[in-house]
BALOBA-1460 file (C-alpha; in Angstrom, 3 decimals):
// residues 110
<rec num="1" residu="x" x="102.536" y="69.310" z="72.728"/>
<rec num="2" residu="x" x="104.547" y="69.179" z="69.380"/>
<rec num="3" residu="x" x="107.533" y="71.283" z="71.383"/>
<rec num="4" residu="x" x="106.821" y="70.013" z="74.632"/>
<rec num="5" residu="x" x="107.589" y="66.337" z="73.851"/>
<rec num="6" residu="x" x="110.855" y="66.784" z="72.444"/>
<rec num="7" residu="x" x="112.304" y="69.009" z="74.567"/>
<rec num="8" residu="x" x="111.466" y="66.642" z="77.580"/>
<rec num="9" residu="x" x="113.012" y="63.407" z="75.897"/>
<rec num="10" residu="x" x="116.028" y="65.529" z="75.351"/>
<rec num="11" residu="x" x="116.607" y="66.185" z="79.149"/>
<rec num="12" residu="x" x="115.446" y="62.511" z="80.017"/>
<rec num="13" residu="x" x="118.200" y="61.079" z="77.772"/>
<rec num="14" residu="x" x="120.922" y="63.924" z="78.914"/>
<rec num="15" residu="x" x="120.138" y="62.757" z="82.769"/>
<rec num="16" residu="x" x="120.043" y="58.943" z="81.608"/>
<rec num="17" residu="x" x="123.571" y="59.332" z="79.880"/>
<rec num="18" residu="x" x="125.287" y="61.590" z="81.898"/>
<rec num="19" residu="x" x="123.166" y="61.880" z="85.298"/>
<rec num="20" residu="x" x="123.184" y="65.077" z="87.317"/>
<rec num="21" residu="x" x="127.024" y="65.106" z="87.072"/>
<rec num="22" residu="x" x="127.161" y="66.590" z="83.717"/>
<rec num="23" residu="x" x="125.395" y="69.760" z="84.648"/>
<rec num="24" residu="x" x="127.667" y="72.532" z="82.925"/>
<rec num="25" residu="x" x="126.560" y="75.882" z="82.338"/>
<rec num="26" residu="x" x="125.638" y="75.719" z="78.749"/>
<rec num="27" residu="x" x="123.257" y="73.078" z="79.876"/>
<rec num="28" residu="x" x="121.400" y="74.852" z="82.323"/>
<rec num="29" residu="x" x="121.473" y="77.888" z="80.497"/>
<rec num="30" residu="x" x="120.027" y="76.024" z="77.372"/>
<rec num="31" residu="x" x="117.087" y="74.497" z="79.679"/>
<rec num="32" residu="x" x="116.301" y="78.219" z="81.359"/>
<rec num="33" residu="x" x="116.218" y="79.367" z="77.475"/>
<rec num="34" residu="x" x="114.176" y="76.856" z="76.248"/>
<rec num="35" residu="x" x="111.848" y="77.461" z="79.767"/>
<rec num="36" residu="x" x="111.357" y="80.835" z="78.530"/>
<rec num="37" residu="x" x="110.627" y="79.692" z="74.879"/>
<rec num="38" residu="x" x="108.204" y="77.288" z="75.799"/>
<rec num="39" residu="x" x="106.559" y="79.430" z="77.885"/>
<rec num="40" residu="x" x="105.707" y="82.330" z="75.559"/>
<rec num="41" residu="x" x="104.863" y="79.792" z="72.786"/>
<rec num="42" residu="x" x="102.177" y="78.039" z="74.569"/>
<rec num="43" residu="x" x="100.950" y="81.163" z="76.946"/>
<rec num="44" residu="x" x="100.713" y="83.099" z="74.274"/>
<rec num="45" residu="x" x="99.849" y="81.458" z="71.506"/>
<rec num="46" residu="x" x="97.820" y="83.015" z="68.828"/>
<rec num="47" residu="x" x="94.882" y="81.687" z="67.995"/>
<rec num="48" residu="x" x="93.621" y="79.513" z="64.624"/>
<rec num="49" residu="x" x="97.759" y="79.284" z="63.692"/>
<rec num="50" residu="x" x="98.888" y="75.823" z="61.982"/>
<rec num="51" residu="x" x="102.502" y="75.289" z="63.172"/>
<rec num="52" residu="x" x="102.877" y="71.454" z="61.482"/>
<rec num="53" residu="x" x="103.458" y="71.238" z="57.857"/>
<rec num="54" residu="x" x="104.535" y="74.629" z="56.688"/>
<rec num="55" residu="x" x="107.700" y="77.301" z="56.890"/>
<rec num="56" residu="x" x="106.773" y="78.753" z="60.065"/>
<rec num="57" residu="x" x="106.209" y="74.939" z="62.409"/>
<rec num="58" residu="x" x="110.040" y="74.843" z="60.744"/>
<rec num="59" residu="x" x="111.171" y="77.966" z="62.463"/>
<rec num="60" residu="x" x="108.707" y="77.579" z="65.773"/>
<rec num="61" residu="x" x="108.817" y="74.003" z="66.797"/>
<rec num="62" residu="x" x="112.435" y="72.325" z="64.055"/>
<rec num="63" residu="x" x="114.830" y="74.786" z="65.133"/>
<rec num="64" residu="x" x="114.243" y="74.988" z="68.690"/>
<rec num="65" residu="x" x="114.328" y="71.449" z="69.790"/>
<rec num="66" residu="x" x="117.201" y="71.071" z="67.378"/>
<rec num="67" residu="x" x="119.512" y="74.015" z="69.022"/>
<rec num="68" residu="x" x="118.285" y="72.610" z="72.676"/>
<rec num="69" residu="x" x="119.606" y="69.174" z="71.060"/>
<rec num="70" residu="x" x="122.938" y="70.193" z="70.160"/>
<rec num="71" residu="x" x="123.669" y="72.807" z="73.015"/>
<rec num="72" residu="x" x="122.752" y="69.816" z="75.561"/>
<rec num="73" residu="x" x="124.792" y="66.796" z="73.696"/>
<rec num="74" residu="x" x="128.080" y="69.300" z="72.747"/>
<rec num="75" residu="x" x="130.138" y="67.637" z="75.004"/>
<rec num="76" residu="x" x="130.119" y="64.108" z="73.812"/>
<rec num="77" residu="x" x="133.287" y="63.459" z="72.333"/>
<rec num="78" residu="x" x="135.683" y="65.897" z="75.122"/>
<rec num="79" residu="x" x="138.795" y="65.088" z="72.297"/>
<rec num="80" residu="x" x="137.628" y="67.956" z="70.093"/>
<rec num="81" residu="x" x="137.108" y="70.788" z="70.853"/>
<rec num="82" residu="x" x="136.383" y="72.414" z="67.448"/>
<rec num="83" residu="x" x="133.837" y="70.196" z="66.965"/>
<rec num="84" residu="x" x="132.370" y="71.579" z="70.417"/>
<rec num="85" residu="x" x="132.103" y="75.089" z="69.792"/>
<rec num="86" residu="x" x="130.246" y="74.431" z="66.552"/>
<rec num="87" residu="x" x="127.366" y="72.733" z="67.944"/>
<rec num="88" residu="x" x="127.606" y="75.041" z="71.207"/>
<rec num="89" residu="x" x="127.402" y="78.361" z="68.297"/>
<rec num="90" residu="x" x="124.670" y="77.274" z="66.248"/>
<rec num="91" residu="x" x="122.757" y="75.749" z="69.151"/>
<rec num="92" residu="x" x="122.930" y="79.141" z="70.513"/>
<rec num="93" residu="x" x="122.240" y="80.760" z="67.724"/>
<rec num="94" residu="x" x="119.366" y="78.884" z="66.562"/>
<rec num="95" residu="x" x="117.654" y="79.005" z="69.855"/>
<rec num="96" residu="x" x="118.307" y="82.792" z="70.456"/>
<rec num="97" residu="x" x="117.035" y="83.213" z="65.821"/>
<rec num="98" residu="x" x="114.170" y="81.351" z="67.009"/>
<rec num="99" residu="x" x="113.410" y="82.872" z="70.417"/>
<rec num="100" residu="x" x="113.724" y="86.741" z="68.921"/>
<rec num="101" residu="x" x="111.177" y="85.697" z="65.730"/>
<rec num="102" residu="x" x="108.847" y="84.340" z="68.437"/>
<rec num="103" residu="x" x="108.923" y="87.437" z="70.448"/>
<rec num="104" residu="x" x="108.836" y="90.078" z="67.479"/>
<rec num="105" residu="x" x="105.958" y="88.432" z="65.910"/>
<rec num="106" residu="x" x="104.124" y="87.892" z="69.350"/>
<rec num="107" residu="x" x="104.437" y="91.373" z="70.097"/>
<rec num="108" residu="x" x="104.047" y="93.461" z="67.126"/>
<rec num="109" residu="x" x="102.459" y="91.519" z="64.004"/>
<rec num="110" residu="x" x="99.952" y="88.969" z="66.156"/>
């Protein structure tokens, strides 16, 4: 529920401040991302694994919903455009770090 939460007041605030209208692709390619990251974290979960308070909750639940956040709000200020691509590179970038970690250790050290 830790990753489920945040990720869900994300979209609700996206679709309160910009409404359906501000679909773009890095949006909806950030949600189908995140879709796919949720659902191997809580499918297959391992069992008896503390996620809050330590290294790893940083890595599995921080820099997700963090990415998500900045790959969903990267167009708020349309003036600059540097400014853009930095949040739309490391959002990627986190959420891919994050998504690969969660699939190398689900598959081969879990």
């Amino acid at each position: 529920m830790m990753l489920l939460v945040p990720t869900i007041a994300i979209l609700v605030l996206y679709f309160y401040f910009y409404g359906i209208e501000g679909l773009n692709f890095h949006v909806i390619s950030a949600v189908v991302v995140m879709a796919m990251y949720l659902l191997l974290f809580y499918i297959a979960s391992p069992s008896g694994l503390q996620y809050s308070g330590s290294k790893m909750g940083g890595l599995y639940i921080c820099l997700p919903v963090l990415s998500f956040g900045a790959l969903v709000f990267a167009d708020t200020d349309e003036n600059s455009h540097e400014q853009k691509w930095c949040f739309v590179l490391g959002g990627w970038f986190g959420l891919l770090t994050a998504l690969s970690f969660l699939v190398f250790f689900k598959f081969y050290y879990w």
